[in-house]
Each structure stands twice: as structure tokens, then as C-alpha cells.
MIKEDO-536578 format. One line per 4 residues: their letters; for each residue x, y, z of N, C-alpha, C. Coordinates in steps of 0.02 Angstrom, whole numbers, always signed. Layout:
a	X/Y/Z/X/Y/Z/X/Y/Z  ...
REM end
This chain:
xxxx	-1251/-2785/+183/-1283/-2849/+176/-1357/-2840/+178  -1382/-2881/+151/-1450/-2881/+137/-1485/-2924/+182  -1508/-2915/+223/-1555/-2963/+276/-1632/-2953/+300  -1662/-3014/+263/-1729/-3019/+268/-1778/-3054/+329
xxxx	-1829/-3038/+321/-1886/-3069/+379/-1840/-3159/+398  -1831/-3172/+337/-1808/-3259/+346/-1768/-3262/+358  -1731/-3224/+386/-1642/-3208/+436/-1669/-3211/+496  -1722/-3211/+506/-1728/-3203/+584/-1714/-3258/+641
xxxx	-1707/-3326/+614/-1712/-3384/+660/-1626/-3386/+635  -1590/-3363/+600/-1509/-3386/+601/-1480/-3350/+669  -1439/-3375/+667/-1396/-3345/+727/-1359/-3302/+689  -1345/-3215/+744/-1346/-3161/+733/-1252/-3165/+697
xxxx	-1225/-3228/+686/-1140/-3226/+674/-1155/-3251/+609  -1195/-3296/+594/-1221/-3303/+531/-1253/-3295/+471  -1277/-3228/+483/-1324/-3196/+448/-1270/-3189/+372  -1299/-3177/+313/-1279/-3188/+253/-1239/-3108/+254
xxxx	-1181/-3097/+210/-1132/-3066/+207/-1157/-3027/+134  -1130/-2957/+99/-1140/-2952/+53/-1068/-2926/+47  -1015/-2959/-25/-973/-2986/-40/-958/-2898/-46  -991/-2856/-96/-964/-2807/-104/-1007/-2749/-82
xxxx	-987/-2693/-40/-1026/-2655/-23/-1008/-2578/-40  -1065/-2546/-87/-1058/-2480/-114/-1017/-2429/-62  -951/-2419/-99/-922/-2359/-61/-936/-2290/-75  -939/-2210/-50/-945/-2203/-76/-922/-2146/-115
xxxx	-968/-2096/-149/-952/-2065/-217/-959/-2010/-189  -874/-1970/-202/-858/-1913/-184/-837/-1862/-223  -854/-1875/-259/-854/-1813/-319/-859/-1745/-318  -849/-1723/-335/-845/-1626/-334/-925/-1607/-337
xxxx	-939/-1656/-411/-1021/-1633/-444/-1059/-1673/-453  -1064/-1722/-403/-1109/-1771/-414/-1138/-1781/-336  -1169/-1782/-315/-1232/-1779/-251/-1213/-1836/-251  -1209/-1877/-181/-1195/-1933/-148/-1274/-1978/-124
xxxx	-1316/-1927/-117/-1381/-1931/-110/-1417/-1886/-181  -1463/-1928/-213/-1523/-1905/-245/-1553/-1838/-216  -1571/-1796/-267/-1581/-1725/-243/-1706/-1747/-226  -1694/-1813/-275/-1766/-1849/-252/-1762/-1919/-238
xxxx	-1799/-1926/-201/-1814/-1989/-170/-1899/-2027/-149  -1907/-2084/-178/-1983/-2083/-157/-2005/-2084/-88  -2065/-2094/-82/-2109/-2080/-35/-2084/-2164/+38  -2065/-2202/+1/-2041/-2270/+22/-1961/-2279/+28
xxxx	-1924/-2232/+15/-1860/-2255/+7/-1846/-2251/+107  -1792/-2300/+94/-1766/-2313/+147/-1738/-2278/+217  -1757/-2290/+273/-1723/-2230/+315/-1650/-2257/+332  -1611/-2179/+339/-1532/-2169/+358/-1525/-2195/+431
xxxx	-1511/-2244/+462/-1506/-2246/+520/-1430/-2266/+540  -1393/-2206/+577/-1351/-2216/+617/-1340/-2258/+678  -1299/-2308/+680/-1297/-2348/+726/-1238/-2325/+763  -1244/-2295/+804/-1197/-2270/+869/-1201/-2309/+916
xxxx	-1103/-2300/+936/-1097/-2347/+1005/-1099/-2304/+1064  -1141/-2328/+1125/-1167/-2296/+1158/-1225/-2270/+1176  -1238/-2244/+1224/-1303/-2193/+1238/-1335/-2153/+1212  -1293/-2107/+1178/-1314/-2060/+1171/-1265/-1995/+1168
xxxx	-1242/-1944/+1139/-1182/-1918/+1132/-1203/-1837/+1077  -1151/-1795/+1102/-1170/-1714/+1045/-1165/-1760/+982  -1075/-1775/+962/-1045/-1790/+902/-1106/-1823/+843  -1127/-1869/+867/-1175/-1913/+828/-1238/-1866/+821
xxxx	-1260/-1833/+878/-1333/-1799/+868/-1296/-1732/+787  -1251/-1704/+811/-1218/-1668/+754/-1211/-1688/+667  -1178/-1761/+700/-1192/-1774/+597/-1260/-1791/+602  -1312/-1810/+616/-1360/-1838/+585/-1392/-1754/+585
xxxx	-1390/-1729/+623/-1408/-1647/+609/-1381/-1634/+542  -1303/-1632/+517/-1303/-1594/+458/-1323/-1645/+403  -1333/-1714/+414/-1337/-1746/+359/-1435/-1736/+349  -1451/-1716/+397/-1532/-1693/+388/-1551/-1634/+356
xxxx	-1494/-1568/+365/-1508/-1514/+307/-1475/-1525/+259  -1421/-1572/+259/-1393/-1564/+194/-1432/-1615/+137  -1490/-1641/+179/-1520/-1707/+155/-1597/-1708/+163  -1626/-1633/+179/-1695/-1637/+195/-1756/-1698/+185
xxxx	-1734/-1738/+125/-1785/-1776/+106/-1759/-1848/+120  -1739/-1841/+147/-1688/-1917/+199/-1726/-1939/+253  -1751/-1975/+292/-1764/-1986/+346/-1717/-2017/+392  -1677/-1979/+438/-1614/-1976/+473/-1627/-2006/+537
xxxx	-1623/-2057/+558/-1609/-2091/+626/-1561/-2102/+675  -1552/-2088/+716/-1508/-2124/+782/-1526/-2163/+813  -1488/-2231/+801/-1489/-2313/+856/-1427/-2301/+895  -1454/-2278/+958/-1376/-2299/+1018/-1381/-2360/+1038
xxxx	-1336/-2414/+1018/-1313/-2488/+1026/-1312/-2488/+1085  -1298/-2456/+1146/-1302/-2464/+1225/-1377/-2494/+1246  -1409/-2450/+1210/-1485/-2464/+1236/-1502/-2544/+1219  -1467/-2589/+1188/-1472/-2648/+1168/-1520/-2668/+1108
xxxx	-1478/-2714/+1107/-1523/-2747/+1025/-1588/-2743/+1027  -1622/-2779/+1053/-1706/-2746/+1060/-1715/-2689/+1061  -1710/-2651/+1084/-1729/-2569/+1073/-1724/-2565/+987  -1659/-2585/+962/-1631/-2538/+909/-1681/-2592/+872
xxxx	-1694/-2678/+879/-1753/-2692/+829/-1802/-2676/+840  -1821/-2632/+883/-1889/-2613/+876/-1904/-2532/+847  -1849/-2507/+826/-1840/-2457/+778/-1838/-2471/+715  -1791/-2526/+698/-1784/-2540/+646/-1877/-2580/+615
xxxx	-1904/-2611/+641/-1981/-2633/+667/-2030/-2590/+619  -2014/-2524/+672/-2064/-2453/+648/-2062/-2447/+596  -1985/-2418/+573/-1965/-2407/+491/-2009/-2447/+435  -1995/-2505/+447/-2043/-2541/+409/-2108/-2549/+416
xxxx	-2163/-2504/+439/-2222/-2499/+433/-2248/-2451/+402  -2279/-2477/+357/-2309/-2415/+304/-2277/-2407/+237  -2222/-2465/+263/-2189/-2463/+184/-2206/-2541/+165  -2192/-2545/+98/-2200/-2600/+60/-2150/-2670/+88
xxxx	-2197/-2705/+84/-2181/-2777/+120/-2108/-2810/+96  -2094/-2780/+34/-2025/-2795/+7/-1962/-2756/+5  -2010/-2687/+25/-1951/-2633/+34/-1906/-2645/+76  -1841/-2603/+55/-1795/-2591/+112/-1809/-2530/+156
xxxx	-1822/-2565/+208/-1860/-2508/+259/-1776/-2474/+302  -1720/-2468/+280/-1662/-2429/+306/-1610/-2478/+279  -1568/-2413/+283/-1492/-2424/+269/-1469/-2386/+328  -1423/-2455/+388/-1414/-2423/+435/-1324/-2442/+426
xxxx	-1278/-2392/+438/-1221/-2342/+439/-1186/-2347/+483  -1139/-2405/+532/-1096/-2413/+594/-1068/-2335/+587  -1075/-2291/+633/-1054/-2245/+637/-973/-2253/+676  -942/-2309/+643/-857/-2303/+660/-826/-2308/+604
xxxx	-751/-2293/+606/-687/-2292/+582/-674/-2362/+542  -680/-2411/+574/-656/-2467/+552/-712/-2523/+592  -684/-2601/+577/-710/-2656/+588/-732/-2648/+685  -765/-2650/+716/-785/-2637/+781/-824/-2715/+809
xxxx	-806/-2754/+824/-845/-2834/+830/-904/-2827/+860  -915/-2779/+925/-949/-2789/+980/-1001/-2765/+932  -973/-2676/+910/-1028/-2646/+873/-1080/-2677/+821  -1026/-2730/+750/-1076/-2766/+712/-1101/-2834/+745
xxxx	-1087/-2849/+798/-1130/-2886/+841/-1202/-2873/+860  -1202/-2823/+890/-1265/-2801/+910/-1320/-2784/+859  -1298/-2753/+790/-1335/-2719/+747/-1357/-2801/+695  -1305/-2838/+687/-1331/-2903/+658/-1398/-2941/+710
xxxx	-1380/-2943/+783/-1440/-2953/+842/-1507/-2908/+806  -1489/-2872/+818/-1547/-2809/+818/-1593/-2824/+740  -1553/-2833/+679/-1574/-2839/+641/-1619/-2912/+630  -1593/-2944/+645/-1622/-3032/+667/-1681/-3024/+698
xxxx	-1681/-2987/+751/-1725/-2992/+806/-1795/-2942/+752  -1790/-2892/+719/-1828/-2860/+673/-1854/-2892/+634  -1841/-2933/+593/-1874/-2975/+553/-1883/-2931/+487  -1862/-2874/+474/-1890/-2840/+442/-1815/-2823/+349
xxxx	-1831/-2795/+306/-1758/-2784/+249/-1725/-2725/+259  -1661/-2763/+291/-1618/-2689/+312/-1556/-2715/+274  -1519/-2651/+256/-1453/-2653/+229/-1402/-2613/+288  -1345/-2660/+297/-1303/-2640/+339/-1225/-2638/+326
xxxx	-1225/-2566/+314/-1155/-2561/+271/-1085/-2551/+315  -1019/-2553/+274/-963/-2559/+293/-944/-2494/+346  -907/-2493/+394/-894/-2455/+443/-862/-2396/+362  -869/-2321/+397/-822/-2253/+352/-763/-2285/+322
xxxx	-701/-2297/+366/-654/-2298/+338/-627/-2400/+312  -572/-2387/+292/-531/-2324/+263/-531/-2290/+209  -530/-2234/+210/-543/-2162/+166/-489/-2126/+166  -454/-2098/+109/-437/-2047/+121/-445/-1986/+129
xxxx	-527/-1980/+152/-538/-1916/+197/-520/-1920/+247  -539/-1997/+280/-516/-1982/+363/-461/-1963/+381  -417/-1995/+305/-346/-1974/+312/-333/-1892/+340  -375/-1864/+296/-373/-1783/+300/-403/-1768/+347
xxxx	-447/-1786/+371/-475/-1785/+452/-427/-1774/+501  -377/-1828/+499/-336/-1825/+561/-288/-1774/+557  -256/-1769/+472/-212/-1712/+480/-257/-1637/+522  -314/-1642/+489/-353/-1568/+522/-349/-1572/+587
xxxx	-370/-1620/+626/-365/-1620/+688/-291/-1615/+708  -248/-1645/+679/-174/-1614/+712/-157/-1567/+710  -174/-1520/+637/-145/-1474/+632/-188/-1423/+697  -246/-1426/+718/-277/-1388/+737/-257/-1395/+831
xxxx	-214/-1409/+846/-181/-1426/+907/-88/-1442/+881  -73/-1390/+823/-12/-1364/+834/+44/-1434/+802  +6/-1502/+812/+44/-1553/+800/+65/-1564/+735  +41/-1523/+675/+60/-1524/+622/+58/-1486/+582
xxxx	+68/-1476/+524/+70/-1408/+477/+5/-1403/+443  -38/-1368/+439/-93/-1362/+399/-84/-1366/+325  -123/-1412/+291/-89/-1440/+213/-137/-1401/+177  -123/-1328/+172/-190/-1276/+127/-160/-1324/+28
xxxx	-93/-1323/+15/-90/-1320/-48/-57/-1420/-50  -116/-1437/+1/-116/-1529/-20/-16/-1542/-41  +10/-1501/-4/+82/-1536/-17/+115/-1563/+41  +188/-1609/+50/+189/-1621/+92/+219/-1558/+128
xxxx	+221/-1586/+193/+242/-1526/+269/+318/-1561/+276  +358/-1490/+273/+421/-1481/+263/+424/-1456/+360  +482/-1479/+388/+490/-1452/+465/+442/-1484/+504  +392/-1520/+511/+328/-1536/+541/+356/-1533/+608
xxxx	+314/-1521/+660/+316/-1534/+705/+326/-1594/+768  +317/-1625/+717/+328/-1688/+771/+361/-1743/+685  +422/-1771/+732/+426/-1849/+688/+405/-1906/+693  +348/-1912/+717/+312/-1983/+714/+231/-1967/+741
xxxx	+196/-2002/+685/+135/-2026/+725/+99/-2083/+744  +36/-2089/+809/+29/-2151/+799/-46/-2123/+793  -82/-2182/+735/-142/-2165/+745/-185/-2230/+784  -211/-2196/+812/-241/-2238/+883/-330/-2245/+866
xxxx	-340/-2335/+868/-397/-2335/+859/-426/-2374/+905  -494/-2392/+890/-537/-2416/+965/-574/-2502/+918  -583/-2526/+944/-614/-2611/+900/-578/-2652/+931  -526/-2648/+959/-490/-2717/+960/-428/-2715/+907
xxxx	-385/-2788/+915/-320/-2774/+856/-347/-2785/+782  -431/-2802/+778/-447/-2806/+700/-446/-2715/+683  -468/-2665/+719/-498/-2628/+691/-401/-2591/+684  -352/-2616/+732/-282/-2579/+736/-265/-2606/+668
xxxx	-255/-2646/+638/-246/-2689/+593/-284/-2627/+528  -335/-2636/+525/-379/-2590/+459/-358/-2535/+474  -329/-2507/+528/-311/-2457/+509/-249/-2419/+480  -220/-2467/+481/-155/-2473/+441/-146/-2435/+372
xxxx	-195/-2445/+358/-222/-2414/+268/-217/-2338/+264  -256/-2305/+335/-262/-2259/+334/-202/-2229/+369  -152/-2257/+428/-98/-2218/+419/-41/-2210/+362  -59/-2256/+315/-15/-2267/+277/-24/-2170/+217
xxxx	-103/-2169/+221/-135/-2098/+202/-91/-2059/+197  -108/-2054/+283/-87/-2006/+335/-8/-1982/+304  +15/-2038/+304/+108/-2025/+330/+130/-2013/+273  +85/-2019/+199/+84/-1972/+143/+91/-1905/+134
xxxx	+45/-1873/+176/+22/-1818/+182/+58/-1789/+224  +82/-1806/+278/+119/-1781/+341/+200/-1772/+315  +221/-1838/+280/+280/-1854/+269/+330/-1865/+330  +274/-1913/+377/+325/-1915/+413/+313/-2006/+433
xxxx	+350/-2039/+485/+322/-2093/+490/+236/-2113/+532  +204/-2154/+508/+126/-2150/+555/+119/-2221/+577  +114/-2258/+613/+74/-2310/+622/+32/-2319/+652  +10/-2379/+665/-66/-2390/+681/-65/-2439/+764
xxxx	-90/-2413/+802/-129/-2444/+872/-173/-2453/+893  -199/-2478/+956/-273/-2504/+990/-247/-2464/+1036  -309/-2423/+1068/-324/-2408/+1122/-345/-2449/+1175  -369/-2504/+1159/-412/-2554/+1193/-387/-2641/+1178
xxxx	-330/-2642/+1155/-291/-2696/+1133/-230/-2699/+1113  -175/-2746/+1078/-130/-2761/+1051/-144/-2748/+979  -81/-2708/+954/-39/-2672/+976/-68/-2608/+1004  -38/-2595/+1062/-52/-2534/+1106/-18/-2483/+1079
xxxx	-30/-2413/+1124/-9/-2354/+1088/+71/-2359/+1121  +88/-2391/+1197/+151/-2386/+1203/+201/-2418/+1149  +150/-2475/+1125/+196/-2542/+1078/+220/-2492/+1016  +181/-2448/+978/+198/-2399/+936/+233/-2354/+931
xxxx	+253/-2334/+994/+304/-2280/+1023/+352/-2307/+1040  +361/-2376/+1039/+429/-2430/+1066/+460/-2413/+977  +402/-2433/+927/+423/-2466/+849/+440/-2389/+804  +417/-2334/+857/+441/-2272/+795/+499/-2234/+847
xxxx	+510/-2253/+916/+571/-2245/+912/+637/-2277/+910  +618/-2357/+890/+685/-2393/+852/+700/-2365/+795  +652/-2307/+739/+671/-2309/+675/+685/-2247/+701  +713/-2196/+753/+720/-2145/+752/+685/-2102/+761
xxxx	+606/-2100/+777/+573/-2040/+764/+563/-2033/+858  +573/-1969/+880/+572/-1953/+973/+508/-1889/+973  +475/-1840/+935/+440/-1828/+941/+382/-1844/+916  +337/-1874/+963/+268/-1908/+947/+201/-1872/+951
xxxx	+165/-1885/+903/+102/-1868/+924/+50/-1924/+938  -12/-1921/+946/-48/-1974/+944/-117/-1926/+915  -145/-1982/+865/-214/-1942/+823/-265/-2000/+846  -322/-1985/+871/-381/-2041/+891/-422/-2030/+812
xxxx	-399/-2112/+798/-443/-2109/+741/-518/-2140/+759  -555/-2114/+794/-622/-2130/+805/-661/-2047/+802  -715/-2081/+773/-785/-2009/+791/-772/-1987/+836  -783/-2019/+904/-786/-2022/+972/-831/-2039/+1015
xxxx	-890/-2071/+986/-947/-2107/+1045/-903/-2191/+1034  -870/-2217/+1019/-830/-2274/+1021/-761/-2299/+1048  -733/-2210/+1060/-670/-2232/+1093/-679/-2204/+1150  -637/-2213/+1227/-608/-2189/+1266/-567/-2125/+1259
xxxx	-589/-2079/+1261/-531/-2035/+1220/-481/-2012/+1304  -509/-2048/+1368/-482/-2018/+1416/-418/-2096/+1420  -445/-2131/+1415/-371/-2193/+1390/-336/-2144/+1359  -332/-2129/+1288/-307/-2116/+1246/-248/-2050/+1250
xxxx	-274/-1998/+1297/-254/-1955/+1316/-205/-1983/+1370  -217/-2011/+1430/-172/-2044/+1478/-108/-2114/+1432  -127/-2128/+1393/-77/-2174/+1349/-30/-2129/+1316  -47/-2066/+1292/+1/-2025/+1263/+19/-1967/+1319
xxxx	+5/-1963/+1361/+47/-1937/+1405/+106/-1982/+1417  +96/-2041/+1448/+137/-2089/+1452/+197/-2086/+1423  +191/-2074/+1357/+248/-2090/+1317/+260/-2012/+1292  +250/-1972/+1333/+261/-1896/+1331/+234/-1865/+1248
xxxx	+197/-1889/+1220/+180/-1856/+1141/+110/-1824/+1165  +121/-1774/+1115/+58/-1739/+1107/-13/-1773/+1090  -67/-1751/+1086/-136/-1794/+1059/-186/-1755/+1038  -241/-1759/+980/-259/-1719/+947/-344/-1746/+982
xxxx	-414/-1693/+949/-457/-1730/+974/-462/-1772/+925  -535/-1806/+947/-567/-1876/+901/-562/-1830/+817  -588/-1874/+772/-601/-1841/+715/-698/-1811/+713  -745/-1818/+770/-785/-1797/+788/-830/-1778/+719
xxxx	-891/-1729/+732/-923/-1706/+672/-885/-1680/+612  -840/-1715/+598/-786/-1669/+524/-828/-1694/+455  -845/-1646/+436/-868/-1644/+374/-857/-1721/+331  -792/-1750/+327/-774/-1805/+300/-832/-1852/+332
xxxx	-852/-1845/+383/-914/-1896/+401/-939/-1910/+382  -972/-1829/+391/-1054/-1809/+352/-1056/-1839/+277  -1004/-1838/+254/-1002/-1826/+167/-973/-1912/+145  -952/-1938/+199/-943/-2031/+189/-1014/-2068/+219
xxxx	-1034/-2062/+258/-1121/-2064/+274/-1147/-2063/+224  -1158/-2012/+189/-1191/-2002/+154/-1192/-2042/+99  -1121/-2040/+63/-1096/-2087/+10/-1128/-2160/+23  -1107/-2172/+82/-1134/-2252/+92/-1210/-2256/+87
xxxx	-1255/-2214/+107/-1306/-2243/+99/-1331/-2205/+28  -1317/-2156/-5/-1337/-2157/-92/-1311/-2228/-122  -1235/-2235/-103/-1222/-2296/-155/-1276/-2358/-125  -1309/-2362/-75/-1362/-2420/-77/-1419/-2414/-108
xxxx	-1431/-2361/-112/-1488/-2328/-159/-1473/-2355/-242  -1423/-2370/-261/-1416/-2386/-330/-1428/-2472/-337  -1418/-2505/-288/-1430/-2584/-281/-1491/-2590/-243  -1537/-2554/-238/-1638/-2576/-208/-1672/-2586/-258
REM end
């Protein structure tokens, strides 16, 4: 969405919506980011939930060499809306009064309320033209995200020739996310990915709401499935991953880590803010 100096007196639930927002472009041979960029183009700012964290300092690290001529930011949403508008503030000095002084990047999985709460605040309170794009997923990288992370803790078969996994290790997954039941809900899409790729059954939970990860382990073992895993579909500065781990003990299944700095990040980041680069 596009929000200007004259957004600033709306209230932060009202701010104007943009109907469609550039996903993005993952192509083999096509750069997601411009190999040039002017002297004014917009800064990358990551909006992380939290303090402060490795995971997040990590992608904006590789999205800075893989992106030298980017100007790469971190906003931790903990520090509160003021702080992050008075970053967003800076950005816009020295650039042109009409420019878009950033394209800032919810560094989550899915819909997060609290998270685009604060960053709509923050942006209000700035006064300044920021674009604020759709959370990563759903993707079917993340999809491939989580298989990596399972496979890499034994929970699943490593998919080298993209086919499905014959014998897998476990018959059911749940993929476990953090937002509330909007973000359990969106994520639906992406186990649906998942349980492509896995070939086995996947559904979708809250860590932090209805449906819970037990409620998911009630619904995949009415259809039969008794060995469980659980995949945290978050980066990880947004979820609990120590809930997450104690919820799947519970119900005795295995658990993989977050999907953390995985390349699919770096390389959906990125996408999102080139494809805003084509609508400035």
C-alpha cells in the first residue's frame, strides 16, 4: 500500500489498502532486484517482530551482498512505533519530496495483526511515502523450506529429484504457525504445498490460537495418520518456538527448526521489494 504525508491524521486501521500487491519474480534468469538503481530509490526495510534477533540480522546480511546497491534496514517492531517512524523519518531526507523513501517487508509467513498494526502506526506517525508489502508467504518456496527443515532433522525424505517421498517417515504433518487463527487459516495454502511434496497428509495450526497444534493431531489422527511431525512455519523472531516444541512433545511428534535464514527468504524479500520497484 501506498501511504502518504496525508495518511497521517487517519487512524492507523484505516489507512488506504493497495488492492494488488507485486509478488515476487522467481525466475532462474531474471534478477528480482535491478542489477542498477538510482541514487533516490527506495530503502529495503525489514520490519521484524521483536528486538532484535541473529535470523533477521542474517537475511538482511545476505540480501546486502547479494544486493550491494540496496540500502538494507532493520525495524524491530518491539522498540515501538515511534522508533520505527522515526527511521522510516530519516529515509526520507535527502530524497525527493515525492519519492518513495522505502519499501518496508513484514518479515513473516503470513497475515500477523499485531505485526501490521504497528508498522501501519509507525507509518502514520512518519508522515513520510512508504510502501508496505504483503507478508512472504504463501509460496511455494516456503513450501520447500519446510520440507528442508524436516528433512534436515530426519522427519522426512530429502526431495533431491523434486519427486514425491515414497516410505516417509512420519504420516502426518502439522504445520504450525504464529498470528493468531488468521495467519492458521493462510496457511492452509501452504500445507496444502507441503503435503504435495511430502505426499503425505499436512495441516495447518496456531501456536498462539485456535486451531491449536493439539486440535491438528486430534484431526490427522481420525484420518489415520499416528506418526506426527510438527514444522514451525515462521522465520523465527515471531514465533515461540519453545511453545511449539512443548506442544509437540505433547502429542509425542517430532519438530523441525523455524524456517530461519533459508535462502527462500532471502530470494522472496527480495522479489517483493523489486516487484515495487516496477509500480514507483
Amino acid at each position: 500500500m501506498h501511504l502518504k504525508s496525508a495518511d497521517v491524521n487517519q487512524s492507523p486501521e484505516r489507512l488506504p489498502t493497495r488492492e494488488r500487491t507485486p509478488r515476487p519474480v522467481t525466475g532462474r534468469h531474471r534478477r528480482p532486484v535491478p542489477a542498477q538503481l538510482p541514487s533516490h530509490a527506495p530503502a529495503l526495510v525489514l520490519a521484524v517482530p521483536g528486538s532484535g534477533d541473529e535470523v533477521s540480522a542474517e537475511v538482511a546480511g545476505a540480501l546486502s551482498v547479494e544486493n550491494p546497491h540496496v540500502d538494507v534496514r532493520l525495524a524491530h517492531l518491539d522498540d515501538g512505533a515511534e522508533c520505527v517512524a522515526k527511521q522510516l523519518a530519516e529515509l526520507a531526507t535527502g530524497r525527493p519530496a515525492d519519492a518513495t523513501a522505502a519499501v518496508v517487508v513484514p518479515l513473516v509467513t503470513g497475515p500477523y495483526p499485531r505485526v501490521f498494526h504497528i508498522i501501519r502506526e509507525a507509518v502514520a506517525q512518519s508522515g513520510v511515502n512508504v510502501i508496505v508489502t504483503d507478508p512472504l508467504g504463501p509460496h511455494p518456496m516456503l513450501a520447500e523450506a519446510l520440507h528442508v527443515r524436516l528433512a534436515d532433522k530426519g522427519l522426512a525424505r530429502a526431495d533431491r529429484m523434486r519427486l514425491f517421498n515414497i516410505g516417509a517417515p512420519v504420516d502426518g504433518v502439522i504445520v504450525a504457525t504464529a498470528g493468531g487463527g488468521e495467519a492458521a487459516r493462510a496457511a492452509e495454502t501452504t500445507a496444502v504445498l507441503l503435503a504435495a511434496r511430502l505426499a503425505v497428509p499436512v495441516v495447518a495450526a496456531s501456536s498462539d490460537a485456535a486451531p491449536s497444534i493439539g486440535d491438528a493431531s486430534e484431526r490427522l489422527h481420525r484420518i489415520g495418520a499416528s506418526k506426527l511431525a510438527v514444522a514451525p512455519y515462521v522465520i523465527g523472531p515471531e514465533g515461540d518456538l519453545g511453545k511449539v516444541a512443548a506442544a509437540a512433545e505433547a502429542i509425542g511428534a517430532g519438530y523441525s527448526d523455524a524456517i530461519g535464514a533459508h535462502t527462500a527468504v532471502v530470494q522472496l524479500v527480495a522479489g517483493l521489494y523489486g516487484g515495487c520497484l516496477d509500480e514507483i
